[in-house]
C-alpha positions in Angstrom: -23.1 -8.9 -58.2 -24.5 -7.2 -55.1 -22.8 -3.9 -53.9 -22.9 -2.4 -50.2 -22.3 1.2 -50.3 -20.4 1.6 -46.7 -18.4 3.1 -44.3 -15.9 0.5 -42.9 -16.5 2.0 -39.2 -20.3 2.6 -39.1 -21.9 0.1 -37.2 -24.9 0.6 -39.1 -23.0 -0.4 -42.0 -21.9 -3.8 -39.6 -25.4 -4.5 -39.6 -25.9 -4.7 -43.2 -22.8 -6.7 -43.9 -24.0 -9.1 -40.9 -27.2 -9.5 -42.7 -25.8 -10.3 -46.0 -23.5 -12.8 -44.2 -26.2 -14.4 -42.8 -28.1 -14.8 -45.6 -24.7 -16.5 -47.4 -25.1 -13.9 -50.3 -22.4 -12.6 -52.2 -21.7 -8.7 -52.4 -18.6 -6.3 -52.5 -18.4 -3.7 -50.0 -17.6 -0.3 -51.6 -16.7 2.5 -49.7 -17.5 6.0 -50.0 -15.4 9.2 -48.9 -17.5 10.8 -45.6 -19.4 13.9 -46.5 -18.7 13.5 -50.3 -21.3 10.5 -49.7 -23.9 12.9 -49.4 -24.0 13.2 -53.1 -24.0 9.8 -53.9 -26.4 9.0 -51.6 -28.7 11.6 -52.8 -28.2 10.5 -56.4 -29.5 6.9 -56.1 -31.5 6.8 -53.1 -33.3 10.1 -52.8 -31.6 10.2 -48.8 -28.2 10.9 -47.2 -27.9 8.0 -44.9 -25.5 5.0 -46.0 -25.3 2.0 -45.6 -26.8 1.6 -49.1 -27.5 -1.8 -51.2 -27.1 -2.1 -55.3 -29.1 -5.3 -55.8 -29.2 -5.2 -59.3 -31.1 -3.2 -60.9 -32.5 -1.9 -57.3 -31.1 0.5 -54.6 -31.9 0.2 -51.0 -30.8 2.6 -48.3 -31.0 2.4 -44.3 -30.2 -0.8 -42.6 -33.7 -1.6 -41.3 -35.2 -1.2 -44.8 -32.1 -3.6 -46.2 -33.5 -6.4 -44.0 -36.8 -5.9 -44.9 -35.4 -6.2 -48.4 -33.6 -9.1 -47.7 -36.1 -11.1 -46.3 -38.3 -10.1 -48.7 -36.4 -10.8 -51.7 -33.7 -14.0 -50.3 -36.7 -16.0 -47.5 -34.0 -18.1 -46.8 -31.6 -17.5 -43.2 -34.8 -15.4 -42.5 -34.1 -12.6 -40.2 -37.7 -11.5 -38.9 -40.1 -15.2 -38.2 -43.4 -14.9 -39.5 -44.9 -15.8 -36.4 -46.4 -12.0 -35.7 -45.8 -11.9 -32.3 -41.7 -12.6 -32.7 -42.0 -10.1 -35.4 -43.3 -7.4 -33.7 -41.1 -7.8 -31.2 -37.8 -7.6 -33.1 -39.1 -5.1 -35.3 -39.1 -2.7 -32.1 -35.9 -3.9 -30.4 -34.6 -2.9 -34.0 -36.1 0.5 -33.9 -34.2 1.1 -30.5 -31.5 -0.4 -32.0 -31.3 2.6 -34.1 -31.6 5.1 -31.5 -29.2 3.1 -29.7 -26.4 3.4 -32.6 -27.1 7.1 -32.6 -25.8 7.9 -29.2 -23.1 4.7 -29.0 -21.7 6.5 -32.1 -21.5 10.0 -30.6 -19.9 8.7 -27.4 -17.5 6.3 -28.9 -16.6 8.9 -31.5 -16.1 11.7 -28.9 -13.1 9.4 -26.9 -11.7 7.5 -30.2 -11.2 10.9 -32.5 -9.6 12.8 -29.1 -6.0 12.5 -30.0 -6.3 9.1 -31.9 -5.8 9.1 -35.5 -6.5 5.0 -35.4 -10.0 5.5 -36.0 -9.1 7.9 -39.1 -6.4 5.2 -40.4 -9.7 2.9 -40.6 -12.2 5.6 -42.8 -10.0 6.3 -44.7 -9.2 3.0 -46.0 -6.4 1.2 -47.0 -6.0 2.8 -50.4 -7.9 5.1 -52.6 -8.1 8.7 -53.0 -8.3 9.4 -49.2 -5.5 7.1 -48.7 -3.2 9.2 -51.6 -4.3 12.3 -50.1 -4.3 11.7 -46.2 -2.2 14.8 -45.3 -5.2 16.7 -46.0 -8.0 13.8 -45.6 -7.8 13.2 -42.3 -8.0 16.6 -40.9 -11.4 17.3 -43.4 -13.0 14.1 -42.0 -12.1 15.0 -38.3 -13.6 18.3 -38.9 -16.2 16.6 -40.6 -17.2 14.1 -37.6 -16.6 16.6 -35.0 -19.3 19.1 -36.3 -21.7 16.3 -37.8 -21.9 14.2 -34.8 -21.2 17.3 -32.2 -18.5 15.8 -30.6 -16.3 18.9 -29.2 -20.2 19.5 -27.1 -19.7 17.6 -24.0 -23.2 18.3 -22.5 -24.1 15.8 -26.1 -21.8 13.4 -25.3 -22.8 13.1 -21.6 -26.4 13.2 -22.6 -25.5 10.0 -25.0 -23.7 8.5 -22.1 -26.7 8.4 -20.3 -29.2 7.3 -23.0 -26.9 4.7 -23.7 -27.1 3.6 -19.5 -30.9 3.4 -19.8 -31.2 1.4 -22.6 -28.1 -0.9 -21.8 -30.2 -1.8 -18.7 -33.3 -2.4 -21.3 -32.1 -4.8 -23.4 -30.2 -6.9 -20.0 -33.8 -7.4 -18.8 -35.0 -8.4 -22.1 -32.2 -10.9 -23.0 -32.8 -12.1 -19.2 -36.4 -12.6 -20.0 -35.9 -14.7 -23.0 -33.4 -16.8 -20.9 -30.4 -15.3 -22.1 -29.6 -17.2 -25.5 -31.1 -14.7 -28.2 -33.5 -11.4 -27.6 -36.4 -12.8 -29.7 -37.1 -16.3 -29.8 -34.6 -18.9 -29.9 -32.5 -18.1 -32.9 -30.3 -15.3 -34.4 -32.5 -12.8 -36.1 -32.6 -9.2 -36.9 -33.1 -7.8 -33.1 -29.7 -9.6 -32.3 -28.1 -8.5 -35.0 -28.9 -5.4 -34.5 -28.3 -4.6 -31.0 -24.8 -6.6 -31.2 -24.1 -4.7 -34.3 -24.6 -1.3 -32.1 -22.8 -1.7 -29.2 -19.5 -3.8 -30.7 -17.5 -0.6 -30.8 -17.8 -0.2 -27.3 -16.8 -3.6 -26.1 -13.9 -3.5 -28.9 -15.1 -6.6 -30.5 -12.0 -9.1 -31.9 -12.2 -8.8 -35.9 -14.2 -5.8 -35.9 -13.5 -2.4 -37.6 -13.4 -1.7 -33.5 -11.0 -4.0 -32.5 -7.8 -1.9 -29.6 -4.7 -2.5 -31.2 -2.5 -4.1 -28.1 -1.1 -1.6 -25.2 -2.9 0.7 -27.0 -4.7 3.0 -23.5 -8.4 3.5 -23.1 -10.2 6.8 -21.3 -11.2 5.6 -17.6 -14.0 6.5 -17.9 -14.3 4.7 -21.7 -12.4 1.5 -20.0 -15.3 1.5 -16.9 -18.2 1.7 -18.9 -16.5 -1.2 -21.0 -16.1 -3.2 -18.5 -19.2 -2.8 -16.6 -21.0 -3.8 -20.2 -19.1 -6.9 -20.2 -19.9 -7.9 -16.6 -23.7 -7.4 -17.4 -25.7 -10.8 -19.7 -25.4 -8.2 -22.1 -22.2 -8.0 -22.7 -21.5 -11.6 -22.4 -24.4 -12.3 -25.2 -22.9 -9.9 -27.6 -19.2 -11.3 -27.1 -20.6 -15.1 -28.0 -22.9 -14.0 -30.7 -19.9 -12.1 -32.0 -17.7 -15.6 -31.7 -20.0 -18.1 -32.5 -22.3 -17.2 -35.4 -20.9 -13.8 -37.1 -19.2 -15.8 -40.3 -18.1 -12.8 -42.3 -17.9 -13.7 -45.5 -16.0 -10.2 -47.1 -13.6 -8.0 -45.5 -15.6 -5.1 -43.7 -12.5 -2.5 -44.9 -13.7 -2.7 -47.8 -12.7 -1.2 -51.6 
């Protein structure tokens, strides 16, 4: 059986369970207390970063290098075509990608954590130690978030905001210029993945780890920058990739 080391709320961690979905394979997702990770992570991988695959007898961290993996070891559902051009091409909406996650976290994270202890209810899962203990869990992973992610700086946050602008635009004129179905080519791959997998917290995505609870209120300025996403190709692309061809197979709140 295949294990995915996780965070129920990264995105990153999204990606990977979207990959393994994709390629029908079965795995449990196992999650790990934030900052205690660090260890774990350490132990079996040599890094810090989760998510983190136990395929066997072999461990793979960092989302990109789980595809690679994946396509590697499973050809079938492939998520990168072999024709090198298409390749290429995903390959470095995928690097954004990653850049992209960086600052959507930050500037989600900064408006969710402000006040909000829904976004804690979800890290710390439904049960385990975290869950016995949240009296004094949730105020260690606030603290935790806060200094990891600088999320008290609002010159950070800002500067995030308007990474996340320029690239937003990016990708709009890329999905425009491959006719607005898919970023690369003319199926689901890695690069949509990817970039879906990175900006579903800020559109709120149905079924997602992100998903409002009802009357719950947004920011303004969190509930503009929402909608202006969802007016954009963009937007609409991520919400139907989302509905029609994410078939999660396991529960992203994991164990």
């Amino acid at each position: 059986m295949r294990t995915l080391y996780q965070f129920p709320l990264s995105h990153f961690c999204e990606k990977a369970r979207w990959m393994l979905d994709h390629k029908e394979l079965e795995y449990v997702a196992q999650n790990l207390v934030p900052g205690v990770h660090r260890a774990f992570a350490k132990l079996k991988t040599g890094q810090y970063k989760l998510p983190i695959l136990l395929d066997r007898d072999q461990w793979i961290a960092d989302s990109t290098q789980i595809a690679l993996y994946l396509d590697q070891k499973y050809p079938e559902h492939t998520l990168l075509r072999s024709d090198v051009k298409y390749r290429n091409q995903a390959l470095e909406i995928n690097t954004l990608s990653n850049e992209l996650g960086r600052h959507v976290r930050r500037w989600v994270l900064a408006y969710s954590l402000n006040g909000n202890d829904e976004s804690l209810e979800v890290l710390i899962g439904e049960k385990g130690y975290m869950r016995q203990f949240e009296k004094y869990s949730k105020p260690l992973v606030k603290a935790l978030l806060s200094k990891g992610y600088h999320l008290t700086n609002n010159e950070r946050v800002q500067e995030s905001k308007q990474y996340l602008e320029v690239m937003i635009s990016t990708l709009n004129q890329t999905l425009i210029d491959n006719k607005g179905q898919y970023l690369v080519g003319d199926r689901l791959g890695l690069a949509d993945i990817a970039v879906c997998s990175m900006l579903a917290p800020i559109l709120e995505i149905e079924d997602t780890p992100w998903e409002r609870e009802t009357g719950q209120p947004l920011v303004n300025e969190f509930q503009k920058f929402k909608d202006d996403l969802i007016n954009l190709p963009l937007g609409q692309y991520i919400i139907r990739i989302y509905q029609t061809e994410r078939n999660a197979r396991v529960d992203w709140r994991g164990i």
